[in-house]
C-alpha positions as CSV (number, residue, x, y, z in Angstrom):
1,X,16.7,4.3,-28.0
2,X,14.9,7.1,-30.0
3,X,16.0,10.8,-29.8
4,X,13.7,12.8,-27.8
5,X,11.6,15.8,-29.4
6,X,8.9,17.1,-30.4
7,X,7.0,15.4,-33.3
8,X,4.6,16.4,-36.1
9,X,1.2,15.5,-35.9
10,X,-0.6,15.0,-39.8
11,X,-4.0,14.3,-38.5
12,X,-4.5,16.4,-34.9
13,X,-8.0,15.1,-34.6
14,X,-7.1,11.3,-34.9
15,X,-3.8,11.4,-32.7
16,X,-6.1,12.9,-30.2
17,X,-9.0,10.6,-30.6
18,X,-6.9,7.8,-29.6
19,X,-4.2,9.1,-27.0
20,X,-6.7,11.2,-25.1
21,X,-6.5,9.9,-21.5
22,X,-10.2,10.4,-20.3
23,X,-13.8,10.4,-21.7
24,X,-15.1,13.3,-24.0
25,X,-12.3,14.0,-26.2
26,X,-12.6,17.6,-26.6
27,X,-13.2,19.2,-30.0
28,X,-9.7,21.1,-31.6
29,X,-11.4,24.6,-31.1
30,X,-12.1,24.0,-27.7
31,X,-10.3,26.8,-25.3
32,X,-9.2,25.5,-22.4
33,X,-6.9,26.7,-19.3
34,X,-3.3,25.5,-18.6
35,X,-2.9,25.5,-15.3
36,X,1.2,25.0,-15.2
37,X,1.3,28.6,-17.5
38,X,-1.9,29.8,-16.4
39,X,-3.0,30.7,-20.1
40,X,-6.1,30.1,-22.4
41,X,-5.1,27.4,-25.3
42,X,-7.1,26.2,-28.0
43,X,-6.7,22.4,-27.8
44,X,-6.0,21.7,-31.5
45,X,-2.5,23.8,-31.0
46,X,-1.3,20.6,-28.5
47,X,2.3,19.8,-29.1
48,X,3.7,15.8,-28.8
49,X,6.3,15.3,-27.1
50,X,8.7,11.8,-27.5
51,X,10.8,11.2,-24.9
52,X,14.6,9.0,-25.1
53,X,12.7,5.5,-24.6
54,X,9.7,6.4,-27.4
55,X,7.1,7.7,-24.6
56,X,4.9,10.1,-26.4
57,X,3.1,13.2,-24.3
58,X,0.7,15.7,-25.0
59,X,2.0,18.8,-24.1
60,X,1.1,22.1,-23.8
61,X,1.0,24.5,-26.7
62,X,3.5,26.8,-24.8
63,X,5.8,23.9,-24.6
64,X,9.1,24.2,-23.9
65,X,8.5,27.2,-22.1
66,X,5.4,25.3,-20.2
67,X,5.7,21.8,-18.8
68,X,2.0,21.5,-18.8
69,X,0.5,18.0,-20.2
70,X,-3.0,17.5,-21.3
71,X,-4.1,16.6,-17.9
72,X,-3.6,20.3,-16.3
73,X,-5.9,21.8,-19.2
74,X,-9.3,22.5,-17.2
């Protein structure tokens, strides 16, 4: 079982290229709205989350403090 955390990223722009859930990955400066925190992110600022069994998440920028994933960014 891995420890769960929060992991680094090198390359944003890749990771999101292939983990983004839906069509039209959004560009890194993009500004988009959490709707769990209610605040204006720029997308490139996404966090990654691993959980205990090795389940990655994108998360929030306001993470911990926010337990919004990249699907409640409008």
């Amino acid at each position: 079982m891995s420890k769960a955390g929060f992991i680094e990223i090198q390359d944003k722009e890749k990771y999101l290229k292939d983990n983004y859930p839906f069509t039209d990955v959004p560009q890194l400066s993009a500004k988009k709205r959490c709707i769990h925190c209610d605040k204006v992110i720029k997308v490139g600022d996404y966090k990654v989350y691993r959980d205990n069994h090795g389940m990655e998440f994108i998360v929030c920028p306001n993470s911990p403090e926010c337990d919004g994933t990249i699907i409640d960014w409008m």
